[in-house]
DRENTI-854051 format. One line per 3 residues: their letters; for each residue x negated, y negated, z of C-alpha. Coordinates in pm, whole numbers. Example, Ala and Ser with C-alpha at 12.3 -4.5 7.8 and 13.67 -1.06 7.14 Angstrom:
as> -1230:450:780; -1367:106:714
end
This chain:
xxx> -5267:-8388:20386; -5212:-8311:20009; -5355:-7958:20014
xxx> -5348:-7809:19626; -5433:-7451:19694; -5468:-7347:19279
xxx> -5653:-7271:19028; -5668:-7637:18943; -5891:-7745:19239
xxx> -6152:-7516:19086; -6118:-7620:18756; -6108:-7975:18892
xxx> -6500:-7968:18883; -6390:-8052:18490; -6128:-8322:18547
xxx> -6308:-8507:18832; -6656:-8537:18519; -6671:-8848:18381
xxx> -6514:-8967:18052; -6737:-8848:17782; -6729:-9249:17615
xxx> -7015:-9301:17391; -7183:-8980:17446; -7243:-8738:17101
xxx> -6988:-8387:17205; -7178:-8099:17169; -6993:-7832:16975
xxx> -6822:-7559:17222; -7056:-7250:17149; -6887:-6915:17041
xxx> -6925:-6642:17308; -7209:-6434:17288; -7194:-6107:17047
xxx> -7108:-5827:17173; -6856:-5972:17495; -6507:-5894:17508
xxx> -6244:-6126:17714; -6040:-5930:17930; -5733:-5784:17678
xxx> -5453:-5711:17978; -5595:-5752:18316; -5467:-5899:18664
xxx> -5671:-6085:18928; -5587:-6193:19246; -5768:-6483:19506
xxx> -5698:-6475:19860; -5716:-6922:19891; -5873:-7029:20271
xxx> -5854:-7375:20365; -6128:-7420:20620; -6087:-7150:20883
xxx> -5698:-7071:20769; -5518:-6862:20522; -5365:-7099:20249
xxx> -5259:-6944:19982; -5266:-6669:19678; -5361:-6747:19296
xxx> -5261:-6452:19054; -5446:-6477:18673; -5317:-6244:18395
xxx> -5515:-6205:18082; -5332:-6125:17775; -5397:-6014:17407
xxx> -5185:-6199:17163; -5296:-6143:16841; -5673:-6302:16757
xxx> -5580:-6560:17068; -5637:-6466:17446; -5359:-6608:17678
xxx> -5410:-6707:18004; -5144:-6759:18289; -5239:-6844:18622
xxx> -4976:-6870:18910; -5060:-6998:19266; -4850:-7045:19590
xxx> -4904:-7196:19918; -4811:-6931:20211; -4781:-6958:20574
xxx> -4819:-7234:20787; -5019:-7424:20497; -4687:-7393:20335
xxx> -4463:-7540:20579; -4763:-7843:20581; -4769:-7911:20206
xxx> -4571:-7654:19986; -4719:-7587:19624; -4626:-7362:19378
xxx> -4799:-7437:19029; -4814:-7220:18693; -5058:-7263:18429
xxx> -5076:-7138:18059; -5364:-7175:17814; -5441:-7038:17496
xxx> -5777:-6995:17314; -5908:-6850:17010; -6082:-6521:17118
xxx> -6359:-6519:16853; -6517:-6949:16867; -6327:-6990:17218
xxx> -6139:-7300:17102; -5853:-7382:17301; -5500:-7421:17088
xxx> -5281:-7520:17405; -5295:-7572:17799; -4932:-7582:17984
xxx> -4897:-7698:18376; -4576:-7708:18568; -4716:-7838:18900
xxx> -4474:-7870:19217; -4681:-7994:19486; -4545:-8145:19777
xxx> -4245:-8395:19623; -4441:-8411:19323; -4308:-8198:19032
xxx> -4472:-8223:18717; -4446:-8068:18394; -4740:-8110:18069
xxx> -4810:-7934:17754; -5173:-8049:17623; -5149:-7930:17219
xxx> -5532:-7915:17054; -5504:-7994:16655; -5776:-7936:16477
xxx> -5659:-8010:16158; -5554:-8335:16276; -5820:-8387:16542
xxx> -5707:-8487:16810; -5510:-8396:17153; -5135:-8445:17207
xxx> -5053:-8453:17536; -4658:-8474:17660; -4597:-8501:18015
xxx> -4267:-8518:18233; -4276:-8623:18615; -3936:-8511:18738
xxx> -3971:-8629:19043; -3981:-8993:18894; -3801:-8963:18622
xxx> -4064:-9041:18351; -4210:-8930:18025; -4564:-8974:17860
xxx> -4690:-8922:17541; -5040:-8931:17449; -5277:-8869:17181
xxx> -5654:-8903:17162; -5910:-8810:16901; -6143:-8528:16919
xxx> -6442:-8439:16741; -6462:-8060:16766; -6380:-7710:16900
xxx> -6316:-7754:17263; -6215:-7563:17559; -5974:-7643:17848
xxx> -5985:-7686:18220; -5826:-7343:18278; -6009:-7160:17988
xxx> -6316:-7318:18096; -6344:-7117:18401; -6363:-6796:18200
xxx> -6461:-6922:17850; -6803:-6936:18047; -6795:-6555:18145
xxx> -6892:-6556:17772; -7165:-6728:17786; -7559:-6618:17848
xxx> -7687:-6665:18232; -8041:-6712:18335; -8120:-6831:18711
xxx> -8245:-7181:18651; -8112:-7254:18330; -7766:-7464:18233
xxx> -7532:-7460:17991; -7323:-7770:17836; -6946:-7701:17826
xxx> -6763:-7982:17606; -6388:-7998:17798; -6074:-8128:17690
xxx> -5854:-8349:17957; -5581:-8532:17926; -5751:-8843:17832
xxx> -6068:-8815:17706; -6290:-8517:17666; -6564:-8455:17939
xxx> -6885:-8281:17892; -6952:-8034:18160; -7323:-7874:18273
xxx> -7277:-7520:18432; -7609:-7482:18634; -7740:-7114:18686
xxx> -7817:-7223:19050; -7977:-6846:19199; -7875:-6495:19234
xxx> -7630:-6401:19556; -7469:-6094:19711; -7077:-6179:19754
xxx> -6850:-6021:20011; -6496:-6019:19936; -6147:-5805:20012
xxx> -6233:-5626:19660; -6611:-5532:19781; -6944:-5648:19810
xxx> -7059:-5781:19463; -7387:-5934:19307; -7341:-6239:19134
xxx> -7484:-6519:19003; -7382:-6867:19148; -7300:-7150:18913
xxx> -7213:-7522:19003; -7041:-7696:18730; -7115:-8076:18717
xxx> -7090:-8341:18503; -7406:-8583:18333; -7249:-8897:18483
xxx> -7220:-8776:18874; -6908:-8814:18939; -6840:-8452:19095
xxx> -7081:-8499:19337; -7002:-8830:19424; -6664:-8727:19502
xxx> -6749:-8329:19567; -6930:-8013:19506; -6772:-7689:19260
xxx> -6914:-7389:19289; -6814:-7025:19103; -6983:-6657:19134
xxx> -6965:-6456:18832; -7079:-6097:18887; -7418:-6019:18725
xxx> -7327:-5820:18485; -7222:-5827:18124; -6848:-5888:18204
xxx> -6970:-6235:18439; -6610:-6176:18638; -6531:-6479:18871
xxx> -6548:-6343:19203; -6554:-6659:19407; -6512:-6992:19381
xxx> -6530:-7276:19682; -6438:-7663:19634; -6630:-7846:19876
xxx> -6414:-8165:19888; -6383:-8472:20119; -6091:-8290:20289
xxx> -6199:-7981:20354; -6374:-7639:20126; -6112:-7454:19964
xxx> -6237:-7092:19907; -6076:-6843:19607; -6189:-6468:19671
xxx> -6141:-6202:19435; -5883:-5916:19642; -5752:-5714:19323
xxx> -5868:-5664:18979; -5560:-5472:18814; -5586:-5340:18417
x> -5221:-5440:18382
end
């Protein structure tokens, strides 16, 4: 069973939306005044697979000028890893004032599958350039697709919405660039929950990200806890999917 214990299974409640064909994108709104992205910080996710331990996800926040740089790193460990070994690294970069995204970079090995992408944003062009290598197969794509406005990506996304207001029964649009196409995502304050993880016992607020077409749940349910607080840190996330709920908890929150 393909088993892809990252950061990408979370931020797959983006990629699994429907194409956003036809429909008017709403501009990406620029993070509330007064909120500050993290400028070096470290935080690590215990991953459970069902009942078992499957694996660790490390994301480091850095400050690189007026951009914020994200790299996120997760591994497969244990007997999950003898099963279905991944090891995938992410890289995204957004503007730290309007929360535009500039560039998203995967290098996935999952399994035989070994794939490497760099997803370029232009805005003075418009459009996305995506150039992908599978080097398991040998094979190259290039892609480019128009896009309208300021966008964010699927890794950004999960903490480009940190900076946005939260009010129990009230949603959010979210306009998300993919490879393909550009999906418009609905972030649902769903309620108000006390979270127990390694790190502590948090209050949060719990969020399920879907998409206006219903794909996600068709095919699954996304959910992430931010703490309720100004700083809205992501201190769970669970990806309830046909094969089993994948679980992130929050076990270190480093200033490094």
């Amino acid at each position: 069973m393909k088993m892809r214990t990252n950061l990408a299974l979370v931020s797959c409640a983006f990629a699994l939306a429907a194409a956003a064909g036809g429909q008017q994108i709403p501009p990406l709104a620029a993070p509330r005044a007064g909120f500050v992205f993290p400028q070096k910080q470290t935080l690590t996710y215990a991953v459970d697979w069902r009942v078992f331990s499957a694996g660790t996800a490390v994301v480091h926040f850095e400050d690189t000028g007026d951009r914020e740089r994200i790299s996120a790193n997760a591994d497969t460990i244990g007997a999950i890893n003898l099963l279905f070994h991944v090891s995938d690294r992410f890289q995204a970069t957004f503007d730290r004032a309007k929360g535009c995204s500039y560039e998203f970079d995967k290098q996935t090995v999952e399994g035989r599958r070994q794939v490497n992408s760099t997803l370029r944003i232009d805005y003075t062009q418009s459009k996305s350039i995506l150039d992908e290598k599978n080097l398991a197969k040998g094979q190259s794509k290039h892609v480019e697709v128009p896009i309208s406005s300021c966008l964010t990506d699927l890794l950004s996304g999960i903490f480009y919405a940190s900076s946005q207001p939260m009010e129990v029964g009230k949603s959010f649009l979210m306009p998300v660039v993919d490879a393909m196409h550009t999906v418009i995502v609905t972030l649902k304050v769903e309620g108000r929950e006390e979270v127990k993880t390694p790190l502590g016992t948090f209050k949060t607020l719990r969020v399920q990200p879907t998409a206006d077409a219903g794909v996600v749940k068709n095919r699954g349910n996304i959910w992430i806890w931010y703490t309720d607080d100004d700083r809205h840190l992501p201190v769970q996330m669970r990806a309830r999917l046909f094969w089993g709920t994948i679980t992130f908890r929050l076990t270190a929150n480093d200033n490094k």
